[in-house]
C-alpha positions as CSV (number, residue, x, y, z in Angstrom):
1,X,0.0,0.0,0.0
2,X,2.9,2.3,1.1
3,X,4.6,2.1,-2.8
4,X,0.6,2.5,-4.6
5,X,0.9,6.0,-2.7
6,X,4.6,6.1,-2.9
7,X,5.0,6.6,0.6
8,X,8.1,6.0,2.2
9,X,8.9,4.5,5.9
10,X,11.8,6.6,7.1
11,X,13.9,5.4,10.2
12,X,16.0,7.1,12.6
13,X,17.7,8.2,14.9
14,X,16.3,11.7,14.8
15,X,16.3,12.1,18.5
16,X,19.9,13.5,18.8
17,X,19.6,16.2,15.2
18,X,16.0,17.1,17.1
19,X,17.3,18.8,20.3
20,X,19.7,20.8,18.1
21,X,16.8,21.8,16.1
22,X,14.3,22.4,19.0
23,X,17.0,24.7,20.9
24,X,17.8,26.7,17.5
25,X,14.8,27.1,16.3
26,X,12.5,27.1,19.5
27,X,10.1,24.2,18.3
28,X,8.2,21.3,20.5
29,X,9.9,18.2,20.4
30,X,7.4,16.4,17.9
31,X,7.6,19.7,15.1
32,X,11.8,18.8,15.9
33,X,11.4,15.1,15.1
34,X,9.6,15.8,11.4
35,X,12.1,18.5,10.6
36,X,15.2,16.1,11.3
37,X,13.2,13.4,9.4
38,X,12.5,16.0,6.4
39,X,16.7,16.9,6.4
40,X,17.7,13.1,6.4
41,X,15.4,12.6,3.1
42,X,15.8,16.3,2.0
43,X,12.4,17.5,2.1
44,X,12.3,20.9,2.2
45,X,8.3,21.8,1.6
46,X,5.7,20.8,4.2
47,X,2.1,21.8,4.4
48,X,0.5,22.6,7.7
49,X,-1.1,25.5,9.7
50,X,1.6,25.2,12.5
51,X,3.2,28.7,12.1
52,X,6.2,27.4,14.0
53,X,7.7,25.8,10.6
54,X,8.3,29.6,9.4
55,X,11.2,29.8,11.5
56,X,12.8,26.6,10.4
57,X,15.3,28.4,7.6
58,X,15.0,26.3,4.0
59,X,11.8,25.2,5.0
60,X,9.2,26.0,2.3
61,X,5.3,26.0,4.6
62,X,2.6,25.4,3.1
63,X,-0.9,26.2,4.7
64,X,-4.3,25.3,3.8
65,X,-6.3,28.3,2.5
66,X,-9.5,27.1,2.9
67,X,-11.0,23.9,4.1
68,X,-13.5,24.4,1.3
69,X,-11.3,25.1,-1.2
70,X,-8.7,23.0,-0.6
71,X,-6.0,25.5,-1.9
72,X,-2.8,25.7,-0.2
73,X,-1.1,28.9,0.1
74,X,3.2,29.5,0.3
75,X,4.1,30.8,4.0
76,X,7.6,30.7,3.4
């Protein structure tokens, strides 16, 4: 199921790379964890309405516009 919506299962450690990032750029320990996930695959665009991913530098943020649109809008 994971390759029909080519997902991909990542594996760590991230716990180490995420206190570095939580203490730089002030984050809670889970927002941490998906960043240090996101630089071990090189993902640099995410989509959520947590503003706290603006202040994560080469992070492109995507937010929802509209839940009945379904645009997304570039926050970064």
């Amino acid at each position: 199921m994971l390759r029909a919506m080519n997902l991909k299962i990542i594996s760590g450690p991230f716990f180490p790379e995420s206190l570095i990032l939580m203490q730089e750029y002030h984050l809670l320990i889970t927002d941490a964890v998906h960043i240090a996930a996101m630089n071990k695959e090189k993902i640099t665009h995410i989509a959520s309405n947590d503003n706290d991913f603006s202040r994560v530098s080469g992070l492109s943020v995507w937010k929802p516009e509209s839940v009945t649109t379904g645009y997304l809008i570039h926050d970064h």
